[in-house]
C-alpha positions in Angstrom: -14.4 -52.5 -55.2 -15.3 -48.7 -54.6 -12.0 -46.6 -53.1 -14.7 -43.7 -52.9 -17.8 -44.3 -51.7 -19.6 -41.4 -52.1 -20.6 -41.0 -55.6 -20.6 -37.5 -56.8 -16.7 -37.5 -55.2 -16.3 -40.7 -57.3 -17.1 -38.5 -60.2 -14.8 -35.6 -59.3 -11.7 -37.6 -59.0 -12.5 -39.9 -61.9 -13.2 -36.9 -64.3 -11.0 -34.3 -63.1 -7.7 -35.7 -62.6 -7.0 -34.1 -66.3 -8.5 -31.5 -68.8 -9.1 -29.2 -65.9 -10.5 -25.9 -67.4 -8.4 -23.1 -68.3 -10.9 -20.2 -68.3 -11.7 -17.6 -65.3 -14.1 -19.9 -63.3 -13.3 -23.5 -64.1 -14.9 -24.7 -61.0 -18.1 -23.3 -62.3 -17.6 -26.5 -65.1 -17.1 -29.1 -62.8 -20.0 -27.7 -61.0 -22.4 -28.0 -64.0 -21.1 -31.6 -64.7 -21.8 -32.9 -61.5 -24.8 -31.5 -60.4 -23.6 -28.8 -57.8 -22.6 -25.5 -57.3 -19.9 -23.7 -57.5 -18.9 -23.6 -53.5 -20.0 -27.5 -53.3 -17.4 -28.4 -55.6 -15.0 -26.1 -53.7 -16.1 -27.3 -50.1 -15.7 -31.0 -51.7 -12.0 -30.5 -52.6 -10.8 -28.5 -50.1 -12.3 -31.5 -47.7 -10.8 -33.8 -49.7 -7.4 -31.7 -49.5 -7.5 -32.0 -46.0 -8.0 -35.7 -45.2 -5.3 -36.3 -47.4 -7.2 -38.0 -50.5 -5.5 -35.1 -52.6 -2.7 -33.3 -53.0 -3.9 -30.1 -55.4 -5.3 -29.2 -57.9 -2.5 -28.4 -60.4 -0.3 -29.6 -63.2 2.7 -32.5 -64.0 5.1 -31.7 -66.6 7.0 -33.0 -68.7 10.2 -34.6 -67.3 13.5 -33.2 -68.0 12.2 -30.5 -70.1 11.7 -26.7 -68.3 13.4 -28.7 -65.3 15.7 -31.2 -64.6 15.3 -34.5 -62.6 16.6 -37.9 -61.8 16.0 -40.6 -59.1 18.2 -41.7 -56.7 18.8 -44.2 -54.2 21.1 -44.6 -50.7 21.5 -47.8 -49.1 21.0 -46.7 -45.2 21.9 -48.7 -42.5 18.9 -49.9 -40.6 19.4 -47.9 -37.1 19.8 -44.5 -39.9 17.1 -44.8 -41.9 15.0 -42.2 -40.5 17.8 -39.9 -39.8 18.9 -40.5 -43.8 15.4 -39.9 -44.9 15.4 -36.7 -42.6 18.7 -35.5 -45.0 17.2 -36.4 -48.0 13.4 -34.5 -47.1 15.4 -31.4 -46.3 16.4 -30.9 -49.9 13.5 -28.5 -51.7 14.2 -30.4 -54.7 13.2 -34.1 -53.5 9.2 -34.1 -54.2 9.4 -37.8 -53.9 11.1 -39.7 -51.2 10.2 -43.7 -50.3 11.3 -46.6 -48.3 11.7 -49.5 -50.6 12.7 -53.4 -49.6 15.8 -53.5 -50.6 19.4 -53.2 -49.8 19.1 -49.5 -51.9 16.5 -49.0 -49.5 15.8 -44.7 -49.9 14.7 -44.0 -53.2 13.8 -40.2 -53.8 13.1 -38.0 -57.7 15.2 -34.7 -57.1 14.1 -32.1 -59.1 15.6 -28.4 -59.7 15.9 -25.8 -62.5 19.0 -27.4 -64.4 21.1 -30.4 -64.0 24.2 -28.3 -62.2 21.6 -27.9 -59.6 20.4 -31.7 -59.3 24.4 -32.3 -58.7 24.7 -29.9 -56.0 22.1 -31.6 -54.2 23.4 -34.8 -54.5 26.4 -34.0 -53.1 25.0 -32.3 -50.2 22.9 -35.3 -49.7 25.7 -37.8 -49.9 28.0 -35.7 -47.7 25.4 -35.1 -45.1 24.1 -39.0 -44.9 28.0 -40.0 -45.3 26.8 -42.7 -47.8 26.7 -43.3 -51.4 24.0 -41.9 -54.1 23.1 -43.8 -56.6 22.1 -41.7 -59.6 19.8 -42.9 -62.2 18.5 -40.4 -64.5 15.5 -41.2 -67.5 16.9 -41.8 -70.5 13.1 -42.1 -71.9 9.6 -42.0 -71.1 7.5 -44.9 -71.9 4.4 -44.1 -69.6 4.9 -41.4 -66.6 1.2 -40.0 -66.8 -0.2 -41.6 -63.7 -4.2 -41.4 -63.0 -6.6 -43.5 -60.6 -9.8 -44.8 -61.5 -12.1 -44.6 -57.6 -14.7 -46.8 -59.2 -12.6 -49.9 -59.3 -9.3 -50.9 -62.1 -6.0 -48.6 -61.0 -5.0 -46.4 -64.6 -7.0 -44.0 -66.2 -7.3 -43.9 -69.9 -4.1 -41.6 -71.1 -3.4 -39.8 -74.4 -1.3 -41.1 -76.1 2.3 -39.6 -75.7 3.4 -37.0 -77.9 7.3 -34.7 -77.5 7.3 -31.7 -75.9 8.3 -28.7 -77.4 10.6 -26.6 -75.4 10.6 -23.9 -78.3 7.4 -22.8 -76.8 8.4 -21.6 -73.6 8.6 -18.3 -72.9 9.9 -15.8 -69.7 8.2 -16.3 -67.1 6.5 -19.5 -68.1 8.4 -21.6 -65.2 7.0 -19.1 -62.9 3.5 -20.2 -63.8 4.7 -24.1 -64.3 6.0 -24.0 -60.5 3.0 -22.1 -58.9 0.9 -25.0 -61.1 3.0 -28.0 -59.6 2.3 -26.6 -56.3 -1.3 -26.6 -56.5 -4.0 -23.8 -57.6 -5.6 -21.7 -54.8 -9.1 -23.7 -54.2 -11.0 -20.4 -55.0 -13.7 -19.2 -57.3 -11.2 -17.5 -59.8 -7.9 -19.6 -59.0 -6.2 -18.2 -62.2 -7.0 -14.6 -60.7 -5.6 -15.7 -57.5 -2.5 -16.8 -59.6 -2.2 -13.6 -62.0 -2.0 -11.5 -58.5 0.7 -14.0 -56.8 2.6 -13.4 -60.0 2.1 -9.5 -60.8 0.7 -10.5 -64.4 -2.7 -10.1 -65.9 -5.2 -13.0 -65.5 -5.5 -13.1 -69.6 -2.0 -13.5 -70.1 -1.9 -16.1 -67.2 -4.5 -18.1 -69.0 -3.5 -18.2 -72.4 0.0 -19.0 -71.4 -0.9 -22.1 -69.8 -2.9 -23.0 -72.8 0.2 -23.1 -74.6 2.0 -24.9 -72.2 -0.5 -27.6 -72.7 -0.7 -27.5 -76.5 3.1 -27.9 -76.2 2.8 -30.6 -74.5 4.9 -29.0 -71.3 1.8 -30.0 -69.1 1.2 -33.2 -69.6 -1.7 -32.9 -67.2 -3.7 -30.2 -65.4 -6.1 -31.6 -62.7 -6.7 -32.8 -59.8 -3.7 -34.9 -57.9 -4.9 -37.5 -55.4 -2.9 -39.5 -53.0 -2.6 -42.8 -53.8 -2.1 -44.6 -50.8 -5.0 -42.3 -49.0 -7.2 -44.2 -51.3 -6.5 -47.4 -51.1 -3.2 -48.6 -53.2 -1.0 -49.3 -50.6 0.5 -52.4 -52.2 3.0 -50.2 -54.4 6.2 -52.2 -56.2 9.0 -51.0 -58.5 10.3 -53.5 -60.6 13.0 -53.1 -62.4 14.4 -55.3 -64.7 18.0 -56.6 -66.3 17.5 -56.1 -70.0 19.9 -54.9 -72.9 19.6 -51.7 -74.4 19.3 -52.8 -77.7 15.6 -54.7 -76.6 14.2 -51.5 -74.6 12.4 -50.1 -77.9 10.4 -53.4 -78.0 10.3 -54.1 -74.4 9.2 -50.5 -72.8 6.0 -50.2 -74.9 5.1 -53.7 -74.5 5.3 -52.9 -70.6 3.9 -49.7 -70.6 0.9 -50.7 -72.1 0.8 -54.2 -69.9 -2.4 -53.9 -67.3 -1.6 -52.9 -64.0 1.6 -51.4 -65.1 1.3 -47.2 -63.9 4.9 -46.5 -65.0 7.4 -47.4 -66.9 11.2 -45.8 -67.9 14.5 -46.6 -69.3 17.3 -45.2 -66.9 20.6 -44.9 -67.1 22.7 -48.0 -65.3 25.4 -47.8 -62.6 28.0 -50.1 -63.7 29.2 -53.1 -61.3 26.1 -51.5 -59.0 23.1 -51.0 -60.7 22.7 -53.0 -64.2 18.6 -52.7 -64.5 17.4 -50.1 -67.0 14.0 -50.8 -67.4 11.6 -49.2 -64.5 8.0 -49.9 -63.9 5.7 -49.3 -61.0 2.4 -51.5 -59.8 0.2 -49.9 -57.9 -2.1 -52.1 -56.3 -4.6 -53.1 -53.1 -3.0 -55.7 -51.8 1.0 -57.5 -52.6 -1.1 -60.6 -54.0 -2.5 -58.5 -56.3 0.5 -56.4 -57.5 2.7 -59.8 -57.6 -0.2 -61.6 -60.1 0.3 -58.6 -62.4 4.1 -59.1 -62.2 3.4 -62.4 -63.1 1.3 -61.3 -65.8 3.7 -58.8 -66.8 6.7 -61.8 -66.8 5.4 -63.6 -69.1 5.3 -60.4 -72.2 7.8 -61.8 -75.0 9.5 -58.7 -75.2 10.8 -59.6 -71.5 12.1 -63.3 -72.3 15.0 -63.9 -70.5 15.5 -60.6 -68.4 16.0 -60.8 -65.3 13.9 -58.7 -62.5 13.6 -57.2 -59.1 10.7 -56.5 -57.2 11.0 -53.3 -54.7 7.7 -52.7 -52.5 7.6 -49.5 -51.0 7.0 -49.7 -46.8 6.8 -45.7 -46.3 6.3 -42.3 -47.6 8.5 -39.4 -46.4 7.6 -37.1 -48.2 5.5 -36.2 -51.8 5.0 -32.8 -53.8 5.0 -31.1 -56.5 8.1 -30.5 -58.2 10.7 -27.7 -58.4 11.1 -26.0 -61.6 12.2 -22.4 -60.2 14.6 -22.1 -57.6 12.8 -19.1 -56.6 10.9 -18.5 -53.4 7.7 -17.4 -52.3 5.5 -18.8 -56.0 4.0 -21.0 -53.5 0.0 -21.6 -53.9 
């Protein structure tokens, strides 16, 4: 099955959701790849921006490394759920907020320069909504690097994952990470764009970011499409019962399991929350995601654990990150 039909947009997403170019015209690359010029690559995007099959064109980082971050759940009644995931949206922090079947029904990532600031929001959330917040924050990574293939098959090929290193950031680096996470100006000289937004040279703006990827504080630079917009509506968390002393067997072994776009250890909620292994399927269609849960099941590594499947029903809201709590870095 084809998400994208048309084939030279097939080729955009599929090549370009990492490794974007870090040089004064990168669109000028993309261009000579596919066949086009510089403003059909640009006119492509930007329409591609607008019907909602992308988000930007910009960078993840790194969790919990020049920001902090953690994921957290409410269980609303059913008559408040809108008017609880209204609360939660109005936080600049949440860049992620879903309706999940479950009795911990909101789930949303809050995200903010430091961990004081992740606990201020949560209690603003949880005294605005009235109701308890479950918080769950990584413990480790196993596989956050999520891509799409358009041609057919759901995960992109992904480095393998290497440590950050937080000793190469320097000032003003989270200026440029935030602008990034917020998208690149879709422009002939986006960088430019960005140097002037940030009252830096485009030079200095360029080889900075280079270093943030070589450090690993980018994990990827590209174009971010919407999954849902293009096709994977079927999406499940599944979380799983499993003692701490099995994750460093049992995370890999699910990372790497087909199907499987995500997978984390989190920390539990004692008496409330006892899963600590996270993954997320993201498929077509629930038959399809539920056969790779099966598939998944059955990894040795698993025996015995218990699981629980959580299909999301709704998106409130998605974005990039915060990593600054300045204003007005937007792009």
């Amino acid at each position: 099955m084809q998400i994208v039909a048309d084939p030279i947009d097939r080729d955009l997403l599929d090549n370009w959701q990492r490794d974007f170019p870090v040089e004064p015209a990168p669109f000028v690359a993309l261009a000579q790849a596919l066949g086009l010029t510089e403003g059909e690559v640009l006119g492509r995007l930007e329409k591609m921006r607008q019907n909602g099959r992308i988000t930007r064109v910009g960078a993840t980082c790194a969790p919990n490394t020049v920001s902090a971050s953690t994921l957290a759940a409410i269980a609303a009644p059913h008559p408040r759920i809108d008017e609880v995931a209204a609360i939660i949206g109005t936080e600049p922090g949440v860049n992620h907020s879903y309706l999940r079947e479950d009795m911990w029904n909101l789930w949303f990532v809050l995200t903010g320069p430091d961990r004081a600031y992740i606990d201020a929001a949560l209690e603003r959330i949880e005294a605005r909504a009235g109701l308890r917040v479950l918080d769950l924050p990584m413990v480790r990574a196993f596989n956050v690097d999520l891509g799409f293939r358009m041609g057919g098959g759901v995960r992109m090929p992904v480095p393998p994952a290497r440590p950050a290193d937080r000793a190469a950031l320097r000032p003003g680096d989270r200026d440029i990470l935030q602008a990034l996470t917020r998208g690149l100006t879709l422009t002939a000289r986006p960088y430019a764009a960005l140097a002037e937004r940030l009252d830096r040279p485009e030079a200095e703006i360029l080889t900075r970011i280079g270093a943030l990827l070589a450090a690993g504080l980018i994990t990827r630079l590209g174009v971010i499409v919407r999954h849902r917009a293009l096709g994977w509506r079927a999406n499940a968390m599944v979380v799983w019962d499993i003692a701490a002393d099995r994750i460093d067997r049992a995370g890999p072994a699910l990372a790497a399991h087909p199907g499987v776009t995500l997978c984390y250890e989190r920390q539990i909620v004692p008496g409330v929350w006892p899963y600590r292994l996270f993954s997320m399927i993201h498929a077509r269609s629930r038959p399809e995601a539920l056969e790779i849960l099966r598939g998944a099941a059955t990894l040795s590594e698993l025996a015995g654990a218990t699981h629980k499947v959580l299909f999301s029903t709704h998106c409130y809201k998605q974005t990039g990150a915060m990593i600054s709590a300045k204003r007005g870095h937007s792009a």
